[in-house]
C-alpha positions as CSV (number, residue, x, y, z in Angstrom):
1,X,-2.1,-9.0,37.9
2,X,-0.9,-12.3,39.0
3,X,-3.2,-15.4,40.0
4,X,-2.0,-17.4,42.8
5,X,-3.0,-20.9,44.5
6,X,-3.6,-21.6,48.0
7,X,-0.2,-22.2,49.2
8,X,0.4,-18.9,47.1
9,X,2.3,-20.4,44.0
10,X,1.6,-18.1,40.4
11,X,-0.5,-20.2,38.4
12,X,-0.5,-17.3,35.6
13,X,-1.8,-13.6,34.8
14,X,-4.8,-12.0,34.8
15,X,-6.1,-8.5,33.5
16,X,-8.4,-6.2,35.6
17,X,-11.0,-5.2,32.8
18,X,-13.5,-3.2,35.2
19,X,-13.5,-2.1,38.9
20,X,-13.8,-5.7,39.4
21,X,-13.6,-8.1,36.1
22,X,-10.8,-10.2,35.3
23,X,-10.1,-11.7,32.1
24,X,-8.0,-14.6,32.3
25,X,-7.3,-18.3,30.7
26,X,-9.2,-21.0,31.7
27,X,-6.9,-23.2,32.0
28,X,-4.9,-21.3,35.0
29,X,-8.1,-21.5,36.8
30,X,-7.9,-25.0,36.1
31,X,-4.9,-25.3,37.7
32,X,-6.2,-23.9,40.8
33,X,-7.8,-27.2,41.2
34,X,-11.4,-28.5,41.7
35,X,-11.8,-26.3,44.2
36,X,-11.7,-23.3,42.1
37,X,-14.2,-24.9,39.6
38,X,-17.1,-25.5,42.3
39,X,-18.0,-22.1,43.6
40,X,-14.2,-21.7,44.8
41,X,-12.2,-18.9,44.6
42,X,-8.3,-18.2,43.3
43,X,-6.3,-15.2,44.9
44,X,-5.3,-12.3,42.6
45,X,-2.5,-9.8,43.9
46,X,-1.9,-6.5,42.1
47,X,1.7,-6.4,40.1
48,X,2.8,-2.3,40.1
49,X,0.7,-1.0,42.4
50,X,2.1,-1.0,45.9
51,X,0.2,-1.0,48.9
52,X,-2.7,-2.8,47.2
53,X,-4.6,-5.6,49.0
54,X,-4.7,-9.6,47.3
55,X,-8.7,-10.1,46.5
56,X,-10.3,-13.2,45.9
57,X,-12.0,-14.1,42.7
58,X,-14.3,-16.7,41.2
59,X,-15.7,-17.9,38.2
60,X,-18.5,-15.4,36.4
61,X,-21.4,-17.6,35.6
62,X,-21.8,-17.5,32.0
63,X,-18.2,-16.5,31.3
64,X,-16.8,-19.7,31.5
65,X,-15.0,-21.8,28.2
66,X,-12.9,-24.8,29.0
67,X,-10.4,-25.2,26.4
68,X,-11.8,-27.9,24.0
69,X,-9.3,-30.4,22.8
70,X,-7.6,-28.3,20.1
71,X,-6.9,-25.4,22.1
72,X,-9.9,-23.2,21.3
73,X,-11.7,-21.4,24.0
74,X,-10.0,-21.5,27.3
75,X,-11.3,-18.1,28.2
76,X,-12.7,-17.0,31.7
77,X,-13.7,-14.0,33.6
78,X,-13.6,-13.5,36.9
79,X,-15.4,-11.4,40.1
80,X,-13.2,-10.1,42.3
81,X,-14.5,-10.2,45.8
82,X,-14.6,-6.2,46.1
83,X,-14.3,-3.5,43.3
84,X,-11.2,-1.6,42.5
85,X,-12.7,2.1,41.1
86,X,-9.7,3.8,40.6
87,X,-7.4,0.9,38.9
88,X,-7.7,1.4,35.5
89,X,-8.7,-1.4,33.1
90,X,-6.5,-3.0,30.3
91,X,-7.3,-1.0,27.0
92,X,-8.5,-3.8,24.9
93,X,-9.0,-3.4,21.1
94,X,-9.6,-5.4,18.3
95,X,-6.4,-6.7,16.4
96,X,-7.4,-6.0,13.0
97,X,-4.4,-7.3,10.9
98,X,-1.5,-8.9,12.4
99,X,2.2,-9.0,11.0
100,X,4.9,-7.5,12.7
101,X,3.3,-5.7,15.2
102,X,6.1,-5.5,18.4
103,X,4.5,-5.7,21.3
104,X,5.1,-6.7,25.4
105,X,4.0,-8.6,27.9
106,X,4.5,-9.2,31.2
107,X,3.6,-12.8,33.1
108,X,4.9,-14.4,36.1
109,X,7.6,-17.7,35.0
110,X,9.2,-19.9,37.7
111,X,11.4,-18.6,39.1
112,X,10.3,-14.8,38.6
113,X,7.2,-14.7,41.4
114,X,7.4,-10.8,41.0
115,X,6.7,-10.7,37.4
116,X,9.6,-10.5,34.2
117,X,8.8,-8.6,30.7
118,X,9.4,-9.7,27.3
119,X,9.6,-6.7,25.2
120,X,9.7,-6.7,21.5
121,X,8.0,-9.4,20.2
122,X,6.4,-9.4,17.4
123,X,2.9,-11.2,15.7
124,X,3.6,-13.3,12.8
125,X,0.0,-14.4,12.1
126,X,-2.9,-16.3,12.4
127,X,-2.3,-20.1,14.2
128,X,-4.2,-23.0,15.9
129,X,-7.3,-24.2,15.2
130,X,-9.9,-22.3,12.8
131,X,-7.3,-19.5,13.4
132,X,-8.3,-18.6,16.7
133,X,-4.8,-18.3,18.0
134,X,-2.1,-15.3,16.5
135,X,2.0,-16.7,16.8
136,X,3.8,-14.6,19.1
137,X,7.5,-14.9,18.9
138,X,9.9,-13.3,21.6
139,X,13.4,-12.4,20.0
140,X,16.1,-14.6,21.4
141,X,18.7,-14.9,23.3
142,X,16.4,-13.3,26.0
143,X,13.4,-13.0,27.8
144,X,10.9,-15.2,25.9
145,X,7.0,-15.7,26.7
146,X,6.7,-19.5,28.2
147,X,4.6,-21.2,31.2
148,X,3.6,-18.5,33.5
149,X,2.0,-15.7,31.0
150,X,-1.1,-17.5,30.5
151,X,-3.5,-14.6,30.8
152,X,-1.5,-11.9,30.5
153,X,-2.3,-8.9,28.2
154,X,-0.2,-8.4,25.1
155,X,0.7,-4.8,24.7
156,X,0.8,-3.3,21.5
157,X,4.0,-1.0,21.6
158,X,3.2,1.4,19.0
159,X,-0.8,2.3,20.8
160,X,-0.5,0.9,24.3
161,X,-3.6,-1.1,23.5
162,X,-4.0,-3.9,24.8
163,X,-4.4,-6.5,21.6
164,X,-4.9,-10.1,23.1
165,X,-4.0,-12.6,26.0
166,X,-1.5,-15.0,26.1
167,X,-2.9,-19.1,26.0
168,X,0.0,-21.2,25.4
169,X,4.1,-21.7,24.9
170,X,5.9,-24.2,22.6
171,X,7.9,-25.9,24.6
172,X,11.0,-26.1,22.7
173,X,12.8,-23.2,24.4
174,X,15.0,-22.7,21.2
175,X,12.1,-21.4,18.9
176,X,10.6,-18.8,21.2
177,X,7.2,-19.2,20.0
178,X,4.2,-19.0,21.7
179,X,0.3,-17.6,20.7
180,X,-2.1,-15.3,22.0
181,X,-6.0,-15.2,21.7
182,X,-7.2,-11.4,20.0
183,X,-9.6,-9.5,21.5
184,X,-12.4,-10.2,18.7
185,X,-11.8,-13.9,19.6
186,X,-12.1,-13.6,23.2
187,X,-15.3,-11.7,22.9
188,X,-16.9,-13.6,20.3
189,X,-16.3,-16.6,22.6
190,X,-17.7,-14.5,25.7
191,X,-19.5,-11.7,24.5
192,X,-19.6,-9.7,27.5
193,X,-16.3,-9.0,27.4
194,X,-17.0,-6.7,24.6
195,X,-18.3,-4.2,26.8
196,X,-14.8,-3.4,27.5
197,X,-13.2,-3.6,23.7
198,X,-12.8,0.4,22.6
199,X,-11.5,2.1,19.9
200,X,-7.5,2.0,19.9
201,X,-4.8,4.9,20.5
202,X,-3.1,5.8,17.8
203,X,0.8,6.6,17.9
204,X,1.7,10.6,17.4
205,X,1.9,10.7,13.7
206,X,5.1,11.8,12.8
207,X,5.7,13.0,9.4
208,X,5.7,11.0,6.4
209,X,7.9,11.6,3.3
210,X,6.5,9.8,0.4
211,X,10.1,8.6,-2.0
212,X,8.7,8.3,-5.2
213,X,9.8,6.0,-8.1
214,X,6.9,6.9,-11.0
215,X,4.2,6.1,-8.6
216,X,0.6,6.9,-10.1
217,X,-0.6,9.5,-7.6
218,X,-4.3,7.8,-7.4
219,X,-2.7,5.1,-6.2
220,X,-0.5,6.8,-3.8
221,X,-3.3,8.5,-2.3
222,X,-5.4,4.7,-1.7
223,X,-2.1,3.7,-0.1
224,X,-1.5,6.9,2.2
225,X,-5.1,6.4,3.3
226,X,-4.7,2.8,4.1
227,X,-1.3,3.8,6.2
228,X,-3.2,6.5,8.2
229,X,-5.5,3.4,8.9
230,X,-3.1,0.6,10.0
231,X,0.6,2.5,10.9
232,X,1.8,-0.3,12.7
233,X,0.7,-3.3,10.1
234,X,2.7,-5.4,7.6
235,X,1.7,-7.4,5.1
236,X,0.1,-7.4,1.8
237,X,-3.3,-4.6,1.6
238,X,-6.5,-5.3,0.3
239,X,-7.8,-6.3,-3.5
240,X,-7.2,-3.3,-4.3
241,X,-4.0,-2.8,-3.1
242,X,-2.5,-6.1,-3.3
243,X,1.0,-5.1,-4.8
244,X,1.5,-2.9,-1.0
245,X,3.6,-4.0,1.5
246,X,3.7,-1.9,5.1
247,X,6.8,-2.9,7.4
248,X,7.4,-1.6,10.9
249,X,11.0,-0.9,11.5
250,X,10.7,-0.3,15.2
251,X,13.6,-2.5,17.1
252,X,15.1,-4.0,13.7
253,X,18.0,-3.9,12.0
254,X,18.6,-2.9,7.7
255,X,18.6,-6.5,7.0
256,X,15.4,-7.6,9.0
257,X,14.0,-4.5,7.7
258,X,14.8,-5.7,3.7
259,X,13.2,-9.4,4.7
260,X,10.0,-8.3,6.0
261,X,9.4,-6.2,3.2
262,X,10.4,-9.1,0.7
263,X,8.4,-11.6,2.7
264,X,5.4,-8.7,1.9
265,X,6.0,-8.6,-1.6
266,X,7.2,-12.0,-2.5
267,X,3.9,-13.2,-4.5
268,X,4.7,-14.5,-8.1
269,X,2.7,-11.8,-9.3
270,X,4.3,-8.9,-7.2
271,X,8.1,-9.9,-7.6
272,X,7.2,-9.5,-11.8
273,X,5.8,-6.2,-11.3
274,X,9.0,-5.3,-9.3
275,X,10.8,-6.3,-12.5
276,X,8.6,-5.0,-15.4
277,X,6.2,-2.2,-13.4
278,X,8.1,-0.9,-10.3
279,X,5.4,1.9,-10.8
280,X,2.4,-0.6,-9.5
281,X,5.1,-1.3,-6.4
282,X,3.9,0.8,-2.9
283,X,5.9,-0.4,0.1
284,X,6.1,1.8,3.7
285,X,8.3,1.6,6.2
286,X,7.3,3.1,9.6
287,X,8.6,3.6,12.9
288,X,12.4,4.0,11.1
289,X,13.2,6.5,14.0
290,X,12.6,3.5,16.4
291,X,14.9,1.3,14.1
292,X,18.1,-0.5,15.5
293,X,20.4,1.9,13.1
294,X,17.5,4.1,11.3
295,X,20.0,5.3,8.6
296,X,21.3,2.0,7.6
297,X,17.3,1.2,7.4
298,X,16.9,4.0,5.0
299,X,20.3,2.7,2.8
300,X,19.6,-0.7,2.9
301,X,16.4,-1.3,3.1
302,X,14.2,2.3,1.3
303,X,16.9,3.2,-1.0
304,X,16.9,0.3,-3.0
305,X,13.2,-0.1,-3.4
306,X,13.9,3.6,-5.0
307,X,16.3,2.8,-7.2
308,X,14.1,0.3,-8.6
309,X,11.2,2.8,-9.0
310,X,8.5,1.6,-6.5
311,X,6.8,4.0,-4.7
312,X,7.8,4.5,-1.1
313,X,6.3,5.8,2.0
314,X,9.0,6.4,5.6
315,X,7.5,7.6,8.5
316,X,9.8,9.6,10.9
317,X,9.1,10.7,14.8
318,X,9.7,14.6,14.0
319,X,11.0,17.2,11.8
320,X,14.2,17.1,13.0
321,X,14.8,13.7,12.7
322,X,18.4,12.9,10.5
323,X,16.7,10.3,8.6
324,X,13.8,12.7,7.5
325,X,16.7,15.0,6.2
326,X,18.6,12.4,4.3
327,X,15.1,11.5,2.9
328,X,14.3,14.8,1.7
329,X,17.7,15.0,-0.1
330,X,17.3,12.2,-1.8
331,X,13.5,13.2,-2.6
332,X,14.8,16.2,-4.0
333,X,17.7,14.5,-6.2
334,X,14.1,12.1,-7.3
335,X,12.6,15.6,-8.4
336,X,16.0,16.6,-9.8
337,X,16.3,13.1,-12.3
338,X,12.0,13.2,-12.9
339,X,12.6,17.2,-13.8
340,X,14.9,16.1,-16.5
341,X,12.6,13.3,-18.1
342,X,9.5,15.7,-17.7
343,X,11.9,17.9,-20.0
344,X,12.2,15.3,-22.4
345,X,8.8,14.1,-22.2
346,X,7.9,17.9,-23.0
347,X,9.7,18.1,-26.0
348,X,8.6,14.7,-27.4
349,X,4.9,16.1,-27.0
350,X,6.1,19.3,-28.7
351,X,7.7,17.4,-31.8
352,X,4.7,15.3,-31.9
353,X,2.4,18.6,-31.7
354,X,4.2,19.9,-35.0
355,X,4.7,16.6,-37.0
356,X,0.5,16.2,-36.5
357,X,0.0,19.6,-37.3
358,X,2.3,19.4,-40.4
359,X,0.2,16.8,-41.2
360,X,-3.3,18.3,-40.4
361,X,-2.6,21.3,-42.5
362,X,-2.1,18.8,-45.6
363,X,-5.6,17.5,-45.1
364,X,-7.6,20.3,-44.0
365,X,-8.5,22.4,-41.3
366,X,-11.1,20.1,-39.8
367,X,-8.8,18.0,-38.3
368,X,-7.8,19.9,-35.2
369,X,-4.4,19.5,-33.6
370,X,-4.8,20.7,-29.4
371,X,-2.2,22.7,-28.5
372,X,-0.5,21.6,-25.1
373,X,2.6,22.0,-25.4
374,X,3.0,25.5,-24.5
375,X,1.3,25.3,-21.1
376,X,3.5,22.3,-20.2
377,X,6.5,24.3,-21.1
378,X,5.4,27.1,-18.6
379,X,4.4,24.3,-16.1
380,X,8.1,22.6,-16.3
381,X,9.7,26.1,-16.1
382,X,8.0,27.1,-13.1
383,X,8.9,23.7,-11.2
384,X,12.7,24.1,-12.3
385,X,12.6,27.6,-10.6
386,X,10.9,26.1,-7.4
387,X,14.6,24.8,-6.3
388,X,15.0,24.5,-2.6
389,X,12.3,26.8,-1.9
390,X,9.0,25.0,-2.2
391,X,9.3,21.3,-0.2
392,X,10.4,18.8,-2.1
393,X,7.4,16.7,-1.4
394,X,5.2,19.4,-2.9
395,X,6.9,19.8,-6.1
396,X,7.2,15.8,-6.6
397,X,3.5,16.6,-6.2
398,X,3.1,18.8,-9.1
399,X,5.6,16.9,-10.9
400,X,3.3,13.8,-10.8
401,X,0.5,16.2,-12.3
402,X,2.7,17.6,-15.0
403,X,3.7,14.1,-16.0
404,X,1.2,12.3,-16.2
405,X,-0.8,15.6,-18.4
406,X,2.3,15.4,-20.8
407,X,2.0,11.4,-21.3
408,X,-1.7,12.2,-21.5
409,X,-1.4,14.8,-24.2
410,X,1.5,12.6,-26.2
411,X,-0.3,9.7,-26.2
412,X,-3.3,11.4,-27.9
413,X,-1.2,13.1,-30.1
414,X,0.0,10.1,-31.2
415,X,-3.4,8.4,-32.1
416,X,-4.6,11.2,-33.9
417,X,-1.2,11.2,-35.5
418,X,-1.8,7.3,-36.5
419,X,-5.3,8.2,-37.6
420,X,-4.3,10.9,-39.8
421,X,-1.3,8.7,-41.3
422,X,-3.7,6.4,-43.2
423,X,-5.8,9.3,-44.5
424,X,-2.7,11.3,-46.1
425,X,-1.5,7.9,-47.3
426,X,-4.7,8.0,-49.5
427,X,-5.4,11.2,-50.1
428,X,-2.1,11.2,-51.8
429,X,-2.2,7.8,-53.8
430,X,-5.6,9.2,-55.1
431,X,-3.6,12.6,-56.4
432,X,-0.8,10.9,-57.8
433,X,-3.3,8.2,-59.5
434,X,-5.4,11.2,-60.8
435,X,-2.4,13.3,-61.7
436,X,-1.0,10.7,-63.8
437,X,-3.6,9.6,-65.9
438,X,-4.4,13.0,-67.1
439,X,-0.6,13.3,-67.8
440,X,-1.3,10.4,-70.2
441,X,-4.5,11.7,-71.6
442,X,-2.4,15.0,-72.0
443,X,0.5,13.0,-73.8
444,X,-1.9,11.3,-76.0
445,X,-3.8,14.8,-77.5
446,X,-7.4,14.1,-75.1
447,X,-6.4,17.5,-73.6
448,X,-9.4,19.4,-74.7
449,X,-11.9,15.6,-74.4
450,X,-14.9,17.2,-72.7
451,X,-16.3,13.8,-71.1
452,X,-12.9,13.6,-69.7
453,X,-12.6,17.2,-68.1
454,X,-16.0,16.7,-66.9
455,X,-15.0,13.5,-65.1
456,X,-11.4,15.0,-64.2
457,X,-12.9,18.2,-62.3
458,X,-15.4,17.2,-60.0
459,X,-12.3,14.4,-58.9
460,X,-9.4,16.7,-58.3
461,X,-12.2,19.9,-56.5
462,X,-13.3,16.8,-53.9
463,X,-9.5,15.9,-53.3
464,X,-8.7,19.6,-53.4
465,X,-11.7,21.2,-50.6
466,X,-12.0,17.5,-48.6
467,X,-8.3,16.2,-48.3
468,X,-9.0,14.8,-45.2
469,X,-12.2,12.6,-46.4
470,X,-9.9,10.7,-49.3
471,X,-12.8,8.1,-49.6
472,X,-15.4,10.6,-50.8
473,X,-12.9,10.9,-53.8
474,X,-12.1,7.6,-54.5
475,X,-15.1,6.7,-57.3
476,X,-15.0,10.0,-58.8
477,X,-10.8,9.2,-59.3
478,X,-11.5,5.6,-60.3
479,X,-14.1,7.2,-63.3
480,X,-11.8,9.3,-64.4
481,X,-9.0,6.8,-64.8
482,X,-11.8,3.8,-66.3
483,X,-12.3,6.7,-68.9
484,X,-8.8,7.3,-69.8
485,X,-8.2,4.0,-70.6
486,X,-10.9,3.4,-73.0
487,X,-9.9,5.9,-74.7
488,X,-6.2,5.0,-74.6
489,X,-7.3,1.4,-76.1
490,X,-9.5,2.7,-78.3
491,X,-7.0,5.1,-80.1
């Protein structure tokens, strides 16, 4: 709706909130003049609905903020003379976070006293004093949001929802940049106005292909959730998410598409992980149906983040969308490539199963060897023969399981290996020591010495019935050799 002056002049926009609430900016009351401000009233005409009368409005007491002098507040509701029942109210919602969300607006500049849209602009942040404000900026040449849309709703194009009201312009009409006050700031500054703030529409989920590199499926499953959450939002998640960036392609081109999502991941720490561990890397892209040239997106933008191994998440408008099928081709070429190193990774368990065991059966039963290998074998042949008939998404699936059970098992295989290593090492210096002396008492006629057969026996049984418990052997060895050679100097 559009606020007018006496003589009929727009001062700004307005919002209907309820039957007969308006939520506007101070300041466009202000330019009503005093009048306005002492118990006068401002006329409001209805944009879109024809045949619907101008009402008068005044100030709500109670619901008034003045802007102070660094732009915070300037927030006012109004009382429209009568009620409207069957206009419906602007949809407000909480903004949440902010980055790249597009969204419209529609306000009423000189010379446009019917009303103009700017469509596709996006949020780039929090602004203004104590971060009250977020920065709008309108894509130019075009349309942009200047004097005149003071009060008007910002439209979240994704949901509908209404996300905040427009307070102010930057003059310079090169930049395109002006700010809006969110919802949760509005009503924290007039709290009534949260009788009106709901619970946000969500866009028609369309469905998501996740691209893999070797993303950890824990971690994929965080990120999904957080996606479901926020599908329009960019910008780096929580704690525990912080190497995520979420990038909304609607209305942008490959290249703007590649900045966002390097601007998201650009932190010292993130850009190394790129280079070292892609794997700790989750980027999405949604809205690539809505892109400028969605398959160009998906080239330039998803398919080297891929390459590189970070995990990636595209969200498509419907199954029959081309980009979803040139993302399930390449999701299947993934599965192809990760097929061949699960292959590899199953044979490096199996070598290490039989090196281990090899080495087990020199030092005694007791030290166990599991036995994975053959399950993992069954596993990978069973996700070769899946082919084109399973979804590629639910084979990646399985392939993350089988991957990360092989690693498991290879990487304990390996430490009992390295504990067993040390053991054998002994056990086998102690034979050879014991071995050798009695070759020299042996060479030297102490063959049938008693005190020496009585030390040699109980040496070489221990090393004989506990090869994997050298240590318990080690005295009765040392005895034996301490005995040799006295006998050796003494003769």
């Amino acid at each position: 709706m559009c606020l007018l002056d006496s003589s009929g002049r727009a001062l700004g926009a307005g919002m209907l909130l309820g039957e007969s609430t308006v939520l506007t900016c101070a300041h466009v009351v202000q330019a009503a003049g005093a009048e306005a401000l002492s118990g006068g009233q401002v006329l409001v005409r209805f944009v879109g609905l024809p045949g619907m009368p101008e009402a008068q409005a005044g100030v709500r007491p109670g619901c008034w903020v003045p802007p102070e002098e660094d732009g915070r507040g300037d927030i006012a509701l109004l009382d429209l003379a009568e009620a409207f029942p069957h206009v419906p109210g602007a949809p407000l919602v909480r903004l949440g976070a902010v980055r790249d969300r597009v969204v419209h607006t529609y306000g009423f500049p000189h010379p446009h006293r019917h009303g103009v849209w700017v469509n596709d602009a996006e949020l780039a942040g929090p602004a203004g004093a104590a971060g009250e404000w977020i920065q709008l900026n309108s894509k130019l040449p075009g349309e942009r949001v200047r004097r005149g849309f003071s009060g008007a709703g910002v439209i979240d194009k994704a949901t509908g929802a209404v996300l905040g009201m427009v307070v102010t312009e930057y003059t310079d009409e090169r930049a395109g940049l002006a700010y809006l006050i969110p919802v949760e700031v509005i009503a924290r500054h007039v709290p009534e106005v949260a009788r009106w703030v709901g619970e946000p529409p969500r866009p028609s989920a369309g469905p998501l292909v996740v691209l893999l590199g070797n993303g950890d499926p824990a971690h994929l499953d965080r990120f999904l959730a957080q996606v479901r959450r926020e599908r329009r939002v960019a910008g780096p998640a929580g704690a525990g998410d912080r190497l995520t960036a979420i990038v909304d392609a609607t209305g942008k081109t490959a290249d703007e598409v590649a900045e966002h999502v390097s601007a998201g991941i650009s932190t010292e720490e993130v850009t190394t992980a790129l280079a070292a561990h892609p794997e700790d890397v989750a980027v999405a892209v949604t809205g690539i149906d809505a892109a400028r040239a969605p398959e160009e997106v998906l080239t330039g933008a998803v398919k080297p983040l891929m390459d590189k191994g970070a995990t990636v998440l595209a969200q498509f408008g419907g199954p029959d969308s081309p980009g979803l099928r040139l993302a399930r081709r390449w999701e299947s070429e993934r599965n192809a490539h990760r097929l061949a190193r699960l292959a590899l990774l199953v044979e490096m368990v199996e070598y290490e199963e039989d090196r281990t065991r090899q080495l087990a059966g020199r030092l005694g039963a007791r030290a166990a060897v599991p036995g994975r290998s053959a399950d993992l074998r069954l596993r990978l042949g069973a996700l070769r023969s899946a082919g084109e008939r399973i979804d590629p998404g639910r084979v990646r699936r399985a392939l993350a399981v089988t991957e990360r059970d092989a690693e498991t098992a290879w990487r304990e295989l390996g430490v009992l290996h390295t504990d067993l290593v040390p053991r054998a090492r002994r056990h086998d210096e102690l034979h050879g020591r014991l071995r050798g002396y009695n070759a020299k008492a042996t060479a030297a006629g102490l063959m049938e010495d008693e005190e020496l057969a009585e030390l040699y026996r109980p040496a070489m049984e221990t090393l004989t019935t506990r090869p994997d418990e050298p240590e318990a052997a080690a005295g009765l060895v040392e005895r034996y050799v301490r005995a040799v050679r006295r006998r050796l100097e003494g003769a």
